[in-house]
N, C-alpha and C positions, 0 to 999 in steps of 0.2 A: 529680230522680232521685238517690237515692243509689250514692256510687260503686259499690258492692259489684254494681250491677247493670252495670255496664260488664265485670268479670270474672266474671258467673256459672258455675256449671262446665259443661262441655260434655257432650253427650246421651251418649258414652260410658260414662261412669263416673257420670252422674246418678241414685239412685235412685231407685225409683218411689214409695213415699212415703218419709214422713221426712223432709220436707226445709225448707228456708226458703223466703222466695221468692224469694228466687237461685238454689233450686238448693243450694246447699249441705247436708251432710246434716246429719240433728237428733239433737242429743245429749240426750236425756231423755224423755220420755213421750211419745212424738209422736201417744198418743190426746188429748191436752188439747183440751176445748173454746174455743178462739179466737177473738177477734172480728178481723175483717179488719185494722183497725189493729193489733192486739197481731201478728197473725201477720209480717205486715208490717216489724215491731218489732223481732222478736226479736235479741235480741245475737249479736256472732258473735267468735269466738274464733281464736288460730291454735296450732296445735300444734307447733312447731319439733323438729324433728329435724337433727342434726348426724352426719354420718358420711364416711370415707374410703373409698374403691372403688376397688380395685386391677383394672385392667381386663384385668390378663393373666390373674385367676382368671377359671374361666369361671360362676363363682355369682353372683362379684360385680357379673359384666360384665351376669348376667341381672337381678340386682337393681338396678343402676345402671341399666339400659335402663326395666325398669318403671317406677323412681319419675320419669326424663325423661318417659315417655309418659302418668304422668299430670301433669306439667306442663303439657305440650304442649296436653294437655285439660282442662286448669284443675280438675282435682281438688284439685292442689298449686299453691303459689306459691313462688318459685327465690324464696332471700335470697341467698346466693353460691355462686359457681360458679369453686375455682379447680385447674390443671393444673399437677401436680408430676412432672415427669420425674426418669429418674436422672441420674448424671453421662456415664453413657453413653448415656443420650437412648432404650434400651433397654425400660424401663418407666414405663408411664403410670399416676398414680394419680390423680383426681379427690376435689377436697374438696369435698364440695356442703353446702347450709344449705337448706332446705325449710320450709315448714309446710303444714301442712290445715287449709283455714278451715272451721270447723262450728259449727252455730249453738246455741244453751244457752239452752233453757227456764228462766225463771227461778223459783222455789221456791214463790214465792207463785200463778203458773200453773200448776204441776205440781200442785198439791193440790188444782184443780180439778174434780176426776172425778165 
């Protein structure tokens, strides 16, 4: 079994199609006719985003909560997670490191139609 089936993403944030067979969502024609192997196959990619979340705004605290919950639900996968307070211990800012694995038809399958 390949790893990628041990973190498939969880039924919350799964779409209904689109997808690999992990689970994960598909990045390009996802009409392509596939044979079980090639579906099986397909590559998968991670999208890495990097960003700081200051948790005393309240945007950022909504946007920092979303992107944990879709960790939590293996939409995303945590690269790092770290916590910067002030000197007075008063504000919390989270540096987090992300990505979203999605899977990528490859070009000679996409012009299969």
């Amino acid at each position: 079994m390949n790893i990628l089936g041990q973190f498939g993403m969880g039924a919350k944030y799964k779409p209904d199609t689109g997808t690999t067979a992990y689970g994960f969502p598909l990045n390009g024609n996802v009409n392509a006719n596939l044979t079980q192997e090639e579906f099986e196959s397909i590559p998968h990619v991670l999208n890495v985003q990097v960003r700081v979340f200051d948790l005393s705004n309240t945007t950022d605290l909504k946007e920092y909560t979303d992107v944990r919950d879709r960790i939590a639900n293996k939409q995303y996968v945590q690269l790092d997670r770290t916590k910067m307070l002030s000197t007075d211990g008063r504000e919390i800012k989270i540096h987090l490191e992300w990505a979203e694995v999605q899977g990528v038809l490859p070009k000679h399958l996409q012009r299969r139609l």
